[in-house]
C-alpha positions in Angstrom: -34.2 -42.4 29.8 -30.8 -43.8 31.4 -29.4 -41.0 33.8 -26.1 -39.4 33.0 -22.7 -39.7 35.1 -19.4 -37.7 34.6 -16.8 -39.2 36.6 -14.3 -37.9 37.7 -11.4 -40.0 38.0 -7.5 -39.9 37.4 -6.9 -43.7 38.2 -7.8 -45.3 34.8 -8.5 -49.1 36.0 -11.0 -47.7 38.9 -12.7 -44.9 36.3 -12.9 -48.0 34.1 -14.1 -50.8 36.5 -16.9 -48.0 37.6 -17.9 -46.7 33.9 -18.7 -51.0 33.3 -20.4 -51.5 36.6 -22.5 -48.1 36.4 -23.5 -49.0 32.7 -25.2 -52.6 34.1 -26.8 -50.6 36.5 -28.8 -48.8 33.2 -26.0 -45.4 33.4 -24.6 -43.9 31.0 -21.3 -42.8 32.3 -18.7 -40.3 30.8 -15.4 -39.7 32.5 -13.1 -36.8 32.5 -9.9 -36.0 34.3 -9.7 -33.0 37.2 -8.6 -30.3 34.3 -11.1 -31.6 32.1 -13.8 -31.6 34.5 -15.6 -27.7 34.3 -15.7 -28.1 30.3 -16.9 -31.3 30.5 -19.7 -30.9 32.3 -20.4 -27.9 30.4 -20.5 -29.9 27.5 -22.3 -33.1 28.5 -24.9 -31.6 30.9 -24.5 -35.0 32.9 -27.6 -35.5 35.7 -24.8 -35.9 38.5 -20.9 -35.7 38.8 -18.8 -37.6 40.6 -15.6 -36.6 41.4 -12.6 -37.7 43.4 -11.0 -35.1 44.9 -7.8 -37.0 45.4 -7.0 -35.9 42.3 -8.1 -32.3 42.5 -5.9 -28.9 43.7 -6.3 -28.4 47.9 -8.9 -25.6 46.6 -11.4 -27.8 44.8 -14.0 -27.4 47.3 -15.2 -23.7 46.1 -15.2 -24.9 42.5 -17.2 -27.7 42.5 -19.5 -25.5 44.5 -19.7 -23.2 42.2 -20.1 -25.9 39.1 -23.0 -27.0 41.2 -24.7 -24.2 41.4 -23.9 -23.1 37.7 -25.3 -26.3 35.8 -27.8 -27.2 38.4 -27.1 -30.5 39.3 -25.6 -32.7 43.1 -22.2 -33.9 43.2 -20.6 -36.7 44.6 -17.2 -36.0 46.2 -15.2 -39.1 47.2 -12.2 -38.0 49.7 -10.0 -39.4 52.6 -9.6 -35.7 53.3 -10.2 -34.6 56.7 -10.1 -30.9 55.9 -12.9 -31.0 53.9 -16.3 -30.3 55.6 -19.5 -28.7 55.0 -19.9 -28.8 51.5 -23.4 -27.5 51.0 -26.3 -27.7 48.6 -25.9 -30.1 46.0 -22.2 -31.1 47.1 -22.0 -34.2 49.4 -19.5 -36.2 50.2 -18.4 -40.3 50.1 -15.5 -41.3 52.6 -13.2 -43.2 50.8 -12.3 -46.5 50.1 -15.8 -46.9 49.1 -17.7 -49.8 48.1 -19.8 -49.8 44.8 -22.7 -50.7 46.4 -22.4 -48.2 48.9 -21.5 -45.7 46.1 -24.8 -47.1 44.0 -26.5 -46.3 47.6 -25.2 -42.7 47.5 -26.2 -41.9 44.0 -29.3 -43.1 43.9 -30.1 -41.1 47.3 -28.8 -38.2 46.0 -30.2 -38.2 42.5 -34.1 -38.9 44.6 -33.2 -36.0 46.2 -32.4 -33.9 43.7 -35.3 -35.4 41.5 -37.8 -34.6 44.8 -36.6 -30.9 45.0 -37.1 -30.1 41.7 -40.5 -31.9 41.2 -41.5 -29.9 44.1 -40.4 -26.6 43.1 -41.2 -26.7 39.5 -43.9 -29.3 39.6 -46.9 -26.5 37.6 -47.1 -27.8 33.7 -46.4 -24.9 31.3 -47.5 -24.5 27.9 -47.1 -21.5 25.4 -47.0 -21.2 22.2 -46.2 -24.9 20.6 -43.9 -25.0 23.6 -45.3 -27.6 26.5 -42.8 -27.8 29.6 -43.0 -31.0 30.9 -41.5 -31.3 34.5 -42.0 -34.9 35.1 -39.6 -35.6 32.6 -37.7 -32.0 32.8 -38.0 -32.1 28.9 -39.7 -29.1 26.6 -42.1 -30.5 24.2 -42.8 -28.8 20.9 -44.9 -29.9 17.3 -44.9 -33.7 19.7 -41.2 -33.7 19.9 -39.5 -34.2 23.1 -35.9 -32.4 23.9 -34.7 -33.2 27.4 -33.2 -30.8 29.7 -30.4 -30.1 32.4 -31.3 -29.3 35.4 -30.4 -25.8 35.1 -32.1 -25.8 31.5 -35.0 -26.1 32.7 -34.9 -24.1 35.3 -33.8 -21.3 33.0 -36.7 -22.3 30.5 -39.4 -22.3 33.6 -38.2 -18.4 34.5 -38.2 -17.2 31.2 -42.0 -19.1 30.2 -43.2 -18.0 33.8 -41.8 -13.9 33.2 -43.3 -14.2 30.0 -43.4 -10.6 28.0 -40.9 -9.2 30.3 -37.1 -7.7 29.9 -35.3 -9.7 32.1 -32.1 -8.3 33.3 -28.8 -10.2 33.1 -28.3 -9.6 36.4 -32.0 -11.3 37.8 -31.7 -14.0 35.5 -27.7 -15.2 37.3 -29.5 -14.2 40.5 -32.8 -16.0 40.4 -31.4 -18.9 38.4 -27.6 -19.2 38.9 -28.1 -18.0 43.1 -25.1 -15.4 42.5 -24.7 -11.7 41.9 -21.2 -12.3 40.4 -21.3 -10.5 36.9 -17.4 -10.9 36.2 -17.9 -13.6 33.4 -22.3 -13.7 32.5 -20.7 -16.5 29.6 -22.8 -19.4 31.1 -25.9 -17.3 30.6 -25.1 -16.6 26.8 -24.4 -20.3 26.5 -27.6 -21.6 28.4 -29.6 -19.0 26.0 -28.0 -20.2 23.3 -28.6 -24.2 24.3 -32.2 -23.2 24.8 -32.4 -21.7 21.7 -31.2 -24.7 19.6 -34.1 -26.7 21.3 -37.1 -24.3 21.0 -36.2 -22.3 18.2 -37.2 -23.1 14.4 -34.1 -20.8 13.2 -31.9 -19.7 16.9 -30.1 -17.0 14.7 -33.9 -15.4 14.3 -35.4 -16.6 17.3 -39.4 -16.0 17.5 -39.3 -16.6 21.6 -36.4 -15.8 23.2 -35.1 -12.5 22.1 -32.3 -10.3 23.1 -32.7 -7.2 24.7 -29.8 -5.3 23.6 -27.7 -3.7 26.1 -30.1 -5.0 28.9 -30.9 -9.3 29.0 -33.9 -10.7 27.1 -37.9 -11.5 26.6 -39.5 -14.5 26.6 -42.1 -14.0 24.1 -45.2 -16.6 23.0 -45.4 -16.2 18.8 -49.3 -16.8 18.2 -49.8 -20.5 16.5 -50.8 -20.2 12.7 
């Protein structure tokens, strides 16, 4: 399966010279302006961003940090900015002017990477129910079809099938899967449930596996096959 690209990029003849280059490299590449960016990437679930933060707010940094860590996937951030340093897990950063091949370089480095630390951590197969989870493909598998994952997806997925049969809080499930104890806005766990649900589910709005726990967070429960 060809890897996914948002790019982020303001200057329409470079986004576009990048998007044609990228796709002959076997990418599929999507591209999205600064404001569009968070929802974007929301949406798409792309395997790696990359954004040019020429064209972000001084205060990008925190933001794509916290994108990162949110949706599970490394980011690219091409600057001539000398105030920003030390951008942390998942966040790197490409000195501009930068050449494609370089850039190809950089991407391919940092999606191995990525690749590496998730193969390592969630590298045990899983199955339950008709669900199979599939890690060397970070897909779910279920009645021999095949639904591919985000990162974060799967992570999510791996948590739930691994705490199978018990409530899991709201609050563990942003801490253990989204690395925050922030509960001001818990929408990106409603919407990763939700995502989930649409792929392992045979009716979401009656799910048989993941079920809410109401005033509390949810269960991840194995239906017995007929």
């Amino acid at each position: 399966m060809s890897r996914h690209i948002l790019l982020v990029e303001d200057e329409g003849s470079v986004a576009g010279l990048w998007r044609r280059d990228l796709g002959r490299k076997g990418y599929r590449v999507s591209v999205a302006r600064w404001e569009e960016a968070p929802d974007a990437a929301r949406k798409l679930q792309p395997d790696i961003a990359i954004i040019d933060v020429s064209v972000a707010p001084q205060s990008c940094l925190p933001r794509c940090q916290r994108l990162c860590r949110e949706l599970g996937m490394p980011m690219l951030l091409l600057t001539d900015r000398p105030d920003l340093a030390g951008a942390g897990k998942g966040v790197e950063f490409v000195r501009r002017p930068v050449r494609f091949d370089s850039l190809l370089m950089r991407l391919e480095e940092a999606l191995a990477r990525f690749s590496a630390r998730t193969s390592e951590a969630e590298g045990q197969l899983f199955q339950m129910g008709e669900l199979t989870l599939d890690p060397t493909h970070q897909a779910v598998v279920k009645r021999g079809l095949t639904h591919l994952l985000s990162p974060k997806l799967f992570h999510l997925l791996r948590y739930f099938m691994t705490h199978a049969g018990q409530v899991l809080s709201r609050e563990q499930l942003m801490r253990e899967v989204w690395d925050t104890d922030y509960m001001g806005d818990t929408r990106t766990l409603y919407v990763h449930v939700r995502w989930l649900r649409e792929r392992i589910e045979d009716s979401p709005q009656a799910p048989a596996y993941l079920r809410t726990v109401r005033g509390v967070g949810y269960r991840f429960d194995a239906p017995e096959r007929d």
